[in-house]
Kinemage of the C-alpha trace (Angstrom):
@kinemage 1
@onewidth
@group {chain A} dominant
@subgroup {mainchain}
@vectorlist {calphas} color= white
{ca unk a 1} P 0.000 0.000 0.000
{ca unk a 2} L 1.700 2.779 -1.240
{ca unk a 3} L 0.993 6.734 -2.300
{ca unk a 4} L 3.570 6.219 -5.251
{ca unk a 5} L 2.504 3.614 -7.743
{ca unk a 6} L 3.588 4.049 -11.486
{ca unk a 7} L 0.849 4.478 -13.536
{ca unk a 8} L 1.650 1.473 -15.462
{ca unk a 9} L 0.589 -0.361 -12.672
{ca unk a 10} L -2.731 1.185 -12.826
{ca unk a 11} L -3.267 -0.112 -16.643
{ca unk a 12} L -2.462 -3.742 -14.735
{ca unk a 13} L -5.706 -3.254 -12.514
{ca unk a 14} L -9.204 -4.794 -13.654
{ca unk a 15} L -11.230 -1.655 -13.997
{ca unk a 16} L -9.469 1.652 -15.239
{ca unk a 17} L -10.711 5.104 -15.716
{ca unk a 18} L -12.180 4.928 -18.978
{ca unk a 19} L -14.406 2.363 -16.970
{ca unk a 20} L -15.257 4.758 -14.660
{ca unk a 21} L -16.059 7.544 -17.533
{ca unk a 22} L -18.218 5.348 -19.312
{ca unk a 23} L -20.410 4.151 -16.303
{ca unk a 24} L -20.553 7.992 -15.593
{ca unk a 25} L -22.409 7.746 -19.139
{ca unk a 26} L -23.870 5.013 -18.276
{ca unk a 27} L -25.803 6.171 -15.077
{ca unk a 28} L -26.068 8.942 -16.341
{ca unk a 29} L -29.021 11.679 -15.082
{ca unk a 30} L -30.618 8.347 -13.273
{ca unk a 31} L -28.562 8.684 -10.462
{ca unk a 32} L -28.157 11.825 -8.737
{ca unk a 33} L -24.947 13.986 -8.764
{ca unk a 34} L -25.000 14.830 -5.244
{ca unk a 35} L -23.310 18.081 -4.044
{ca unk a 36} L -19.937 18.089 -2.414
{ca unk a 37} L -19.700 20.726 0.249
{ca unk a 38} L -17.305 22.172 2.188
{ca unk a 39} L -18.372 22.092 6.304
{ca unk a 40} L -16.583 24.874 8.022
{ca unk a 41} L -17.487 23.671 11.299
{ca unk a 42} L -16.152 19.956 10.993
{ca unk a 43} L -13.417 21.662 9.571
{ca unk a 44} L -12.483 23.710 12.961
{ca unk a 45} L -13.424 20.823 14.644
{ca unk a 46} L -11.311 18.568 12.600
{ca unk a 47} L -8.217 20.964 11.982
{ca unk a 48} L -8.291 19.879 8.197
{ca unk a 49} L -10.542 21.421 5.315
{ca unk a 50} L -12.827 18.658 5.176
{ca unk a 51} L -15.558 18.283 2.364
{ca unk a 52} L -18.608 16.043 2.452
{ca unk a 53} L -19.733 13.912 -0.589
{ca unk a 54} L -23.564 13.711 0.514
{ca unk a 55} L -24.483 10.143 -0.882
{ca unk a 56} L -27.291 10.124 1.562
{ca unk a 57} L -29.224 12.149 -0.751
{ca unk a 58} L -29.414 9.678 -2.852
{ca unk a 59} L -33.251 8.782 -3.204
{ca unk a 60} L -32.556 5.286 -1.783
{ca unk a 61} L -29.850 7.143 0.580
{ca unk a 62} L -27.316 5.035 -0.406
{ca unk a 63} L -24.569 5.762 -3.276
{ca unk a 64} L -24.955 1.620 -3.914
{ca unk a 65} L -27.705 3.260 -7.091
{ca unk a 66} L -24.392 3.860 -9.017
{ca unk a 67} L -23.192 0.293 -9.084
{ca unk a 68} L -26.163 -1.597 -9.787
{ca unk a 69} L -27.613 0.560 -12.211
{ca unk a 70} L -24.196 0.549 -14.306
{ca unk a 71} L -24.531 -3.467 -13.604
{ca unk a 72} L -28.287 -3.961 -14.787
{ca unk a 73} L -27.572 -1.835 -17.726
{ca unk a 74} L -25.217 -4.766 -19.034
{ca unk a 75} L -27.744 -7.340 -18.984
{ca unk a 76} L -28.850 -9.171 -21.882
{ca unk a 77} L -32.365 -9.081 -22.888
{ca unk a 78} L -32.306 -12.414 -21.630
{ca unk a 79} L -30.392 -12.046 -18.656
{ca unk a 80} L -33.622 -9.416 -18.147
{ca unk a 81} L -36.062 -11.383 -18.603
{ca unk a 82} L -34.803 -14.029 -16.123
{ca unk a 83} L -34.169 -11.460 -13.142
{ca unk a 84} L -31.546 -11.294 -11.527
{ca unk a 85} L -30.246 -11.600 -7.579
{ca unk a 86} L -28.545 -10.380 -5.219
{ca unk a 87} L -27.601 -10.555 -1.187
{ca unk a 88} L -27.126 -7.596 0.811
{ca unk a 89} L -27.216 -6.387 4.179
{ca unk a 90} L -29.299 -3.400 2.720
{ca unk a 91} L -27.812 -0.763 0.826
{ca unk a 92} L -27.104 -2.745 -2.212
{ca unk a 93} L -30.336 -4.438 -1.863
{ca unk a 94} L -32.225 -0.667 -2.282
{ca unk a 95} L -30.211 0.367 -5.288
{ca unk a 96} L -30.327 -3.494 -7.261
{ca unk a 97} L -34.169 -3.195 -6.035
{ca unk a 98} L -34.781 0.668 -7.351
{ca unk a 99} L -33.339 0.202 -10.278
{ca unk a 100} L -34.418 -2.904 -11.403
{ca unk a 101} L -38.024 -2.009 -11.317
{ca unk a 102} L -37.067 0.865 -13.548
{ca unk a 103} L -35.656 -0.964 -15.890
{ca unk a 104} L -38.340 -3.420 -15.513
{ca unk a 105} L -36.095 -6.612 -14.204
{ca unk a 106} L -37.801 -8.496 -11.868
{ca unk a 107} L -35.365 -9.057 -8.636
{ca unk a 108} L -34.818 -11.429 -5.691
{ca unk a 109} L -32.879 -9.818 -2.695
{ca unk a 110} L -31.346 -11.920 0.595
{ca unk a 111} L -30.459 -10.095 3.556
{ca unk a 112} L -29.109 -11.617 6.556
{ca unk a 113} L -31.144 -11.733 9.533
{ca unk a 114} L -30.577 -8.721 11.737
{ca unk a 115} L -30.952 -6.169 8.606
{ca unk a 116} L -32.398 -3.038 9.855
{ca unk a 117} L -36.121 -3.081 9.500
{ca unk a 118} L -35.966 0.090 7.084
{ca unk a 119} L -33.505 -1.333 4.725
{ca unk a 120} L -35.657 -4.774 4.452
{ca unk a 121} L -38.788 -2.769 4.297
{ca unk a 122} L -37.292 -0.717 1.729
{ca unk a 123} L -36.169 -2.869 -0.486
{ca unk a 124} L -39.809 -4.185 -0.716
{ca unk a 125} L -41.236 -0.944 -1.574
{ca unk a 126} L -38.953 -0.886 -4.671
{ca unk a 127} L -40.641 -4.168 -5.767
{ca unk a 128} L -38.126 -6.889 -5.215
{ca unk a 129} L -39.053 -10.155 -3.507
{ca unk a 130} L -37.230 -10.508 -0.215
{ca unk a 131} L -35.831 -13.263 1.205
{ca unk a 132} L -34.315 -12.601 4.827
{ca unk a 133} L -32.083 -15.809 5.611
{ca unk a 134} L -28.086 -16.446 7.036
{ca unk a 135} L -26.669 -15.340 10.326
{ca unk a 136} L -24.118 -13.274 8.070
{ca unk a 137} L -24.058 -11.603 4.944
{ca unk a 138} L -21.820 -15.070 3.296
{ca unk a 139} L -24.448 -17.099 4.629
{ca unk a 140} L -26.885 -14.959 2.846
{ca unk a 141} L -25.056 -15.052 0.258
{ca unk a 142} L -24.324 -18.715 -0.302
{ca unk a 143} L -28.234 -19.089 -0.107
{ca unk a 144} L -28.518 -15.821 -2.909
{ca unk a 145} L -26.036 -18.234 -5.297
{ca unk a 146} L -28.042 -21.516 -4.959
{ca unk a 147} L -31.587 -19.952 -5.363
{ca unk a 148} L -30.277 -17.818 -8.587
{ca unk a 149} L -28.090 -20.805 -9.784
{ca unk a 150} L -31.729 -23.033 -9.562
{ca unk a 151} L -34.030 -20.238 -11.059
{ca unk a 152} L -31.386 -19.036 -13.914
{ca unk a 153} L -31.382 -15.557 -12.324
{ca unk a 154} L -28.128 -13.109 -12.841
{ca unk a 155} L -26.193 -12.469 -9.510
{ca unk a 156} L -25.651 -8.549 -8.787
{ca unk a 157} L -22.609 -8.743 -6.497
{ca unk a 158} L -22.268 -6.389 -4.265
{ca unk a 159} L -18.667 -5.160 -4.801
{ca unk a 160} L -16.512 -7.840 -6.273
{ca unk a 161} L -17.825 -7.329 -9.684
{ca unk a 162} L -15.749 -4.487 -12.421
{ca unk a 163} L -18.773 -3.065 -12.989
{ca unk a 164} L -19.991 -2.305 -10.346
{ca unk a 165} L -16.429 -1.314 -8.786
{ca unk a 166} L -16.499 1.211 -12.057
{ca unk a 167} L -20.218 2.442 -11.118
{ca unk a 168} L -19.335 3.494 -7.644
{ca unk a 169} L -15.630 4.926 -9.192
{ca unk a 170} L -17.947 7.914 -10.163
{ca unk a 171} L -18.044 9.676 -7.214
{ca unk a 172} L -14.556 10.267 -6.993
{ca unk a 173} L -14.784 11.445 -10.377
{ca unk a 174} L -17.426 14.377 -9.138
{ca unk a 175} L -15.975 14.844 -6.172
{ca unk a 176} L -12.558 16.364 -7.828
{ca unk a 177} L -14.450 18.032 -10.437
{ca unk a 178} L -15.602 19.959 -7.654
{ca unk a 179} L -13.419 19.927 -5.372
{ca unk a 180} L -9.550 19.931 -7.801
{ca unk a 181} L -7.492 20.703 -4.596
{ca unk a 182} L -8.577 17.659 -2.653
{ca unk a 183} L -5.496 15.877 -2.046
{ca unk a 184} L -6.835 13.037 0.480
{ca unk a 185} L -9.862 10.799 0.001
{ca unk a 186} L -11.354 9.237 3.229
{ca unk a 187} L -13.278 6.119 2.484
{ca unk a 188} L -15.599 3.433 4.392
{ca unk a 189} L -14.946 0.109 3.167
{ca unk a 190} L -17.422 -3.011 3.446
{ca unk a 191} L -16.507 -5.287 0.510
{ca unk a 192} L -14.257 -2.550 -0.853
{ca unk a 193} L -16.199 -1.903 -4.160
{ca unk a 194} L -16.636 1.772 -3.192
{ca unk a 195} L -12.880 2.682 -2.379
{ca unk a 196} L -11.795 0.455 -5.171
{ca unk a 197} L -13.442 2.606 -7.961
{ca unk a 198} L -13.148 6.090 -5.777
{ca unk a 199} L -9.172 4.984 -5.697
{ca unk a 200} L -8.551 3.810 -9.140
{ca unk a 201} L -10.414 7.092 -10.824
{ca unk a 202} L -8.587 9.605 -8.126
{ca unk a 203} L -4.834 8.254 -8.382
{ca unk a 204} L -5.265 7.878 -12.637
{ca unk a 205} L -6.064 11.785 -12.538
{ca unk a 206} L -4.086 12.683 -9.563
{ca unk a 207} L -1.787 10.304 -8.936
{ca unk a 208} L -0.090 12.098 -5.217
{ca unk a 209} L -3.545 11.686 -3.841
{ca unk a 210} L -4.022 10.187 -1.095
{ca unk a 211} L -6.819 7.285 -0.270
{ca unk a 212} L -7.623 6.086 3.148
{ca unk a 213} L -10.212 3.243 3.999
{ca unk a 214} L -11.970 3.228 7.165
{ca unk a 215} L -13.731 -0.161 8.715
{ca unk a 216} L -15.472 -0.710 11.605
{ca unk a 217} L -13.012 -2.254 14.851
{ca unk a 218} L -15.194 -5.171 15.080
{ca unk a 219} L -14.757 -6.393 11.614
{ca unk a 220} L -11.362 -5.327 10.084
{ca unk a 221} L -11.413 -7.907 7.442
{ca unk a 222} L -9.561 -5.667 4.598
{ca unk a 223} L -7.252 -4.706 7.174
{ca unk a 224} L -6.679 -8.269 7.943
{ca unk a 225} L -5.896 -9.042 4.381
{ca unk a 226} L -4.298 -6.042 3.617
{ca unk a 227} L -2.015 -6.190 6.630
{ca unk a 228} L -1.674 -10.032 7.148
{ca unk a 229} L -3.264 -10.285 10.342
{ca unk a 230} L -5.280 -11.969 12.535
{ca unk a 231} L -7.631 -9.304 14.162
{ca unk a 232} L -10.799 -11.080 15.613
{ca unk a 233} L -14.407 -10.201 13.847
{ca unk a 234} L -17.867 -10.317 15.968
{ca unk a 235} L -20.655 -8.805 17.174
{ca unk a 236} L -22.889 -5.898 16.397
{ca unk a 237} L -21.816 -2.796 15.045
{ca unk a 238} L -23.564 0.584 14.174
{ca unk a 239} L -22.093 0.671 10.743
{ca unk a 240} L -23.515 -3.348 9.699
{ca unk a 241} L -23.240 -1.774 5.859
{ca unk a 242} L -19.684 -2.450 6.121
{ca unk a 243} L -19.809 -5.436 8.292
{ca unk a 244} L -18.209 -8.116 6.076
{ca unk a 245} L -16.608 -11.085 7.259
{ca unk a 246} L -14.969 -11.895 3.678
{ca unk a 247} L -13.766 -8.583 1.438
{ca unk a 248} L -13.923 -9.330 -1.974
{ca unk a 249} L -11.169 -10.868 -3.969
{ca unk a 250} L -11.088 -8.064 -6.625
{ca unk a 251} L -11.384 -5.317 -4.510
{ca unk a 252} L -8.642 -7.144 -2.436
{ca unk a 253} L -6.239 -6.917 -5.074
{ca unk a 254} L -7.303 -2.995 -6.286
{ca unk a 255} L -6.663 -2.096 -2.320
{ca unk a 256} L -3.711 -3.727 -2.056
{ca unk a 257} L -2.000 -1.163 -5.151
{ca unk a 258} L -3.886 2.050 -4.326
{ca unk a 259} L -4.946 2.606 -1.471
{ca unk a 260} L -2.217 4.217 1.230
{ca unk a 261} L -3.530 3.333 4.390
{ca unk a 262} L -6.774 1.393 6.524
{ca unk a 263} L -7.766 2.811 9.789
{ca unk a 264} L -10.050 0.994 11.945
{ca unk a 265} L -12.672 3.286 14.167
{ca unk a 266} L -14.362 2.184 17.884
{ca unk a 267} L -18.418 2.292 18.040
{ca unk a 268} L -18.375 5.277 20.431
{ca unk a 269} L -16.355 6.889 17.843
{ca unk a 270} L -19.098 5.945 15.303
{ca unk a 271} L -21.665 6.790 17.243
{ca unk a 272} L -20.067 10.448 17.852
{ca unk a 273} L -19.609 10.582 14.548
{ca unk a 274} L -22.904 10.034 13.415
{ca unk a 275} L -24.255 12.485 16.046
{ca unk a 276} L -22.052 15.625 14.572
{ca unk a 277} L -23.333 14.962 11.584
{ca unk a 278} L -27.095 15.269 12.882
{ca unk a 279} L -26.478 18.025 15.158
{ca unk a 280} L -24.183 20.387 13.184
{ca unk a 281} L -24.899 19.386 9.313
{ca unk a 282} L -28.442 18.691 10.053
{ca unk a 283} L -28.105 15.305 7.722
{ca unk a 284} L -28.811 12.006 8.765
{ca unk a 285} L -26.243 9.057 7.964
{ca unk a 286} L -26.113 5.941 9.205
{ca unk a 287} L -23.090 4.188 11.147
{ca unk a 288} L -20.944 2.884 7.702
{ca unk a 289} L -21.492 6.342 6.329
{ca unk a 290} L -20.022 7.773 9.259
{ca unk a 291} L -16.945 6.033 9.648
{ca unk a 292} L -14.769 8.434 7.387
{ca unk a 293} L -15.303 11.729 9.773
{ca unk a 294} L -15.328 9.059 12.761
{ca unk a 295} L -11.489 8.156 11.381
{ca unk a 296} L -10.861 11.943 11.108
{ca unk a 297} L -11.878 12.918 14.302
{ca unk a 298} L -9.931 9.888 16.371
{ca unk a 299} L -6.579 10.514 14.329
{ca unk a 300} L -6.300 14.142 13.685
{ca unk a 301} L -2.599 14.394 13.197
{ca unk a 302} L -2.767 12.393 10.338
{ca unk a 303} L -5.015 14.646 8.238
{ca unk a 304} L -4.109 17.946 10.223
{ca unk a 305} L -4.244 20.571 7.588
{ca unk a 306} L -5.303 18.607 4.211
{ca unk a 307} L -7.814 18.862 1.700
{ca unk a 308} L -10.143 15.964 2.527
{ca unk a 309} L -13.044 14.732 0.977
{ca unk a 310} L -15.202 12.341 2.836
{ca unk a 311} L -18.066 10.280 1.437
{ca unk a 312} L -21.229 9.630 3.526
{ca unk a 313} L -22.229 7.214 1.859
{ca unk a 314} L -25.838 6.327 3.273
{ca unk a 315} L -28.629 7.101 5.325
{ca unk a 316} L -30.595 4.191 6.068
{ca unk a 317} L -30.810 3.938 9.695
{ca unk a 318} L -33.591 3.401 11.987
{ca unk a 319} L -35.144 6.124 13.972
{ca unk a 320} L -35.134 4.428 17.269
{ca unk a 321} L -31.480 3.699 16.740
{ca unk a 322} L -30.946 7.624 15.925
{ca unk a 323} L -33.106 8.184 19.497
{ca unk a 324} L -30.325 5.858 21.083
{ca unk a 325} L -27.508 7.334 19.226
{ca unk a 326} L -28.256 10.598 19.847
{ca unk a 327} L -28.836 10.052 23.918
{ca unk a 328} L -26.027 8.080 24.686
{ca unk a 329} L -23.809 10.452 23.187
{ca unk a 330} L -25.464 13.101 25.408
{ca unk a 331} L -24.782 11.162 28.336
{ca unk a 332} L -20.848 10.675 27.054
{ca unk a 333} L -20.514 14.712 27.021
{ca unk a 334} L -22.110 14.853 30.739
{ca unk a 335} L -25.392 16.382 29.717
{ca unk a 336} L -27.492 13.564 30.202
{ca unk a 337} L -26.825 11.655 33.313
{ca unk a 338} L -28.865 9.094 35.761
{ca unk a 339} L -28.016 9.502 39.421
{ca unk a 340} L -29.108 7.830 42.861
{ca unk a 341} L -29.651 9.368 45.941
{ca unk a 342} L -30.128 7.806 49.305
{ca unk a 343} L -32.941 9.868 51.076
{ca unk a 344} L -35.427 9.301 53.772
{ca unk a 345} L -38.766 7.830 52.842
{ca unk a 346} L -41.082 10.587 53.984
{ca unk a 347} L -42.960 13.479 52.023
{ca unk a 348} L -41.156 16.518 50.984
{ca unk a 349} L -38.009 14.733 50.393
{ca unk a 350} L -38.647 14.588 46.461
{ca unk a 351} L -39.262 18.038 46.385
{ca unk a 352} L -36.350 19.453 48.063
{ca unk a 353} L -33.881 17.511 45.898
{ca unk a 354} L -35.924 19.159 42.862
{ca unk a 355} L -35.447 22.360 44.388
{ca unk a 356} L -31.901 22.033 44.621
{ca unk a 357} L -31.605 20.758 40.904
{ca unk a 358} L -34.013 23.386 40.062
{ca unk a 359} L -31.385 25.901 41.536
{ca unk a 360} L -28.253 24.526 40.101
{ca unk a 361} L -29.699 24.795 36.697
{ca unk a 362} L -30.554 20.953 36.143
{ca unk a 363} L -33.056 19.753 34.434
{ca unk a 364} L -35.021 16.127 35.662
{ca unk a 365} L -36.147 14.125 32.628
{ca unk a 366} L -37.047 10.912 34.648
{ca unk a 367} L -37.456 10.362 38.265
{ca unk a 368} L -38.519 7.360 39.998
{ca unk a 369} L -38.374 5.465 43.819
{ca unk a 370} L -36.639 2.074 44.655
{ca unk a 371} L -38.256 1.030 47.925
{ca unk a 372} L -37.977 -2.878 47.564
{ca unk a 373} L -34.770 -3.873 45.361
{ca unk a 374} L -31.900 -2.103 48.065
{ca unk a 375} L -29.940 -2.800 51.188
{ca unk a 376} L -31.433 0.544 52.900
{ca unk a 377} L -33.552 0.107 56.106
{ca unk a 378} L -37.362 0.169 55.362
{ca unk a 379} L -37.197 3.928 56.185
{ca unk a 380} L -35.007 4.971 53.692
{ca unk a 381} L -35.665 4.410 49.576
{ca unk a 382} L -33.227 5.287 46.323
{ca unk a 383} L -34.094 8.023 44.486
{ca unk a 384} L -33.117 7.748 41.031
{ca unk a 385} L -32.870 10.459 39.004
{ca unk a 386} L -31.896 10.980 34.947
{ca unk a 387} L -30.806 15.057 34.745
{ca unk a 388} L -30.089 17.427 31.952
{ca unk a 389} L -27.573 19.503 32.344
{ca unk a 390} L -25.153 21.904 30.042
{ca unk a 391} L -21.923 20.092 30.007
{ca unk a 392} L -19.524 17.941 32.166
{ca unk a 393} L -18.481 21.180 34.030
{ca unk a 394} L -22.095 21.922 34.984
{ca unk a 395} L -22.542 18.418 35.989
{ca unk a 396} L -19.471 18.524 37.875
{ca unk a 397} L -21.087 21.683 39.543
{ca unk a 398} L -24.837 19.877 40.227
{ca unk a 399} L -22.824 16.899 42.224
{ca unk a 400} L -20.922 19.705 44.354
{ca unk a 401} L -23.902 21.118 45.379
{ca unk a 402} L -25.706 17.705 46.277
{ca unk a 403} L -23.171 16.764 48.146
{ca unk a 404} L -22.727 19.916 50.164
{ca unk a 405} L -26.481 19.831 50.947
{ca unk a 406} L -25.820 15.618 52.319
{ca unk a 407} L -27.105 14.043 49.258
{ca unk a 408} L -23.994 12.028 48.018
{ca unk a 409} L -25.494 10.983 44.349
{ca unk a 410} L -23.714 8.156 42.622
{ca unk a 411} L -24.005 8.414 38.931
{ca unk a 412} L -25.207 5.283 36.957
């Protein structure tokens, strides 16, 4: 992995730039040209000059549109008239799904179990049949290659496939139309299709760019190929669009000649991530779409005055996960905290404490009694409180003056 290939090794690569131009033909007005903006707040924030590639405004919210539609526009009229299908943990699923019906290809979609309600709900409402199977996207797809195999349909990979790798190579190609000084591309990667077409078309035009991929810490599985280790993959993470177990073996190989570094990001960095992105560019992007600013933000002094461009590249998340998001990162910057106080069972105790708060400036959102579950005499219950409050240093403050009044809280 290294910022100074010769171009001749470029040539060597399976998709090249005039694949990239021509699936820019291809897709053509179908898929949106979203804006590229420059966020002077991030940028303080960030201590870089950071732009923002706003795939979420896609109209499935996901920049996966580019890749299938320059993939279904290859079909045979055969190939069209058999379907085609395809396994997904979402994003892909929408823009295979979307496009299809425009093009008027019926489609079969797998998603593993645990997909987000709103991508699998979705993905129906673009008329594909849905098939929700596998404890992991290779299990789903597995499944996705027998039932096609069976039924003669045409398998849409989701990123180890040239075209599509050239269909999501666009946005690089907009991005330093409008942006020609970027000089470092932050990218998430999943299967790697994304960053294998952003990288090919940025280094062919401006070959001292820089390109760095961004996964999730709980599954670095390009990094583990890239790098030639062993890093362990599991659970649940926030961004499950770039969740994959097995990178793909093209994208693999693209990665491994142009693409300078991989960083790997935490889920409280993820979650923070998306969070700024609500609260100060008022867009909503879901956990893989996050990850670049996420890598930005936990390893500033690698991107400390550059030109980057970062790609959010969806916005499929569910609203009750934005709720949780959103509050737990509130309760990481000490504005949103649960407390328990040991008080005396008797009336008027309630309200003094709420006088106190009232007085320091805190705000109770919940408030409730523990009389049974505790080790207090019969006399005595736990007050537990959840208070708003302006930052850690006024929380700090609100403790201080519970404690000076006898009302040692312990915070939750």
């Amino acid at each position: 992995m290294t910022s100074h290939r010769p171009a001749s090794d470029l040539e060597k690569l399976p998709v090249k730039l005039a694949d990239i131009t021509a699936a820019a033909k291809v897709i053509g007005s179908s898929v949106t040209a979203t804006v590229c903006n420059e966020s002077r707040t991030l940028s303080e924030i960030c201590g870089c000059n950071l732009w923002l590639k706003f795939e979420n405004l896609q109209f499935t919210a996901t920049f996966k549109e580019r890749g299938a539609l320059n993939r279904l526009s290859a079909l045979s009229a055969e190939e069209r008239r058999q379907g085609v299908i395809a396994m997904s943990a979402g994003n892909h699923a929408q823009g295979v799904a979307y496009h299809a019906k425009r093009l008027g290809v019926p489609a079969t979609i797998v998603m593993p179990v645990g997909t987000p309600m709103v991508k699998v709900e979705n993905t129906r409402r673009h008329g594909a049949v849905v098939v929700v199977t596998g404890a992991t996207l290779e299990e789903a797809g597995a499944y996705a290659a027998e039932l096609g195999e069976t039924h003669g349909m045409t398998m849409i990979h989701p990123y180890d496939d040239p075209l599509i790798i050239a269909g999501q190579g666009t946005i690089a190609l907009e991005m330093l139309k409008a942006v020609p000084a970027l000089d470092t591309l932050v990218v998430p990667i999943g299967g790697g299709g994304l960053i294998s077409g952003m990288a090919i078309a940025a280094r062919t035009l401006k070959p001292d760019i820089r390109v760095v991929g961004v996964e999730a810490e709980l599954y670095p599985s390009m990094y583990n190929a890239i790098k030639h280790t062993q890093l362990p993959m599991r659970g649940d993470t926030l961004a499950e669009g770039i969740a994959v177990k097995w990178p793909g073996k093209l994208t693999t190989e693209i990665i491994r000649h142009v693409v300078d570094e991989i960083l790997l990001v935490s889920e409280p960095e993820i979650e923070r991530a998306v969070a700024e992105l609500i609260n100060i560019e008022k867009t909503v992007v879901e956990g893989a779409g996050a990850a670049g600013l996420a890598a930005v933000q936990s390893r500033p002094e690698l991107f400390a005055g550059r030109n980057v461009g970062l790609v959010l590249s969806g916005g499929n998340i569910d609203t009750r996960l934005i709720a949780s998001v959103l509050t737990r990162e509130l309760a990481r910057e000490g504005r949103l905290k649960q407390l328990s106080l040991d008080i005396v069972d008797r009336p008027g105790q309630l309200a003094a404490v709420a006088s106190l708060l009232a007085e320091a400036g805190a705000n109770i959102i919940e408030v409730s009694h523990q009389r049974t579950f505790s080790d207090l005499p019969a006399k005595a219950t736990v007050l537990q409180l959840v208070i708003e409050t302006r930052d850690r240093a006024h929380l700090e403050e609100v403790l201080a003056r519970l404690s000076a009044a006898g009302l040692a809280a312990r915070c939750d």
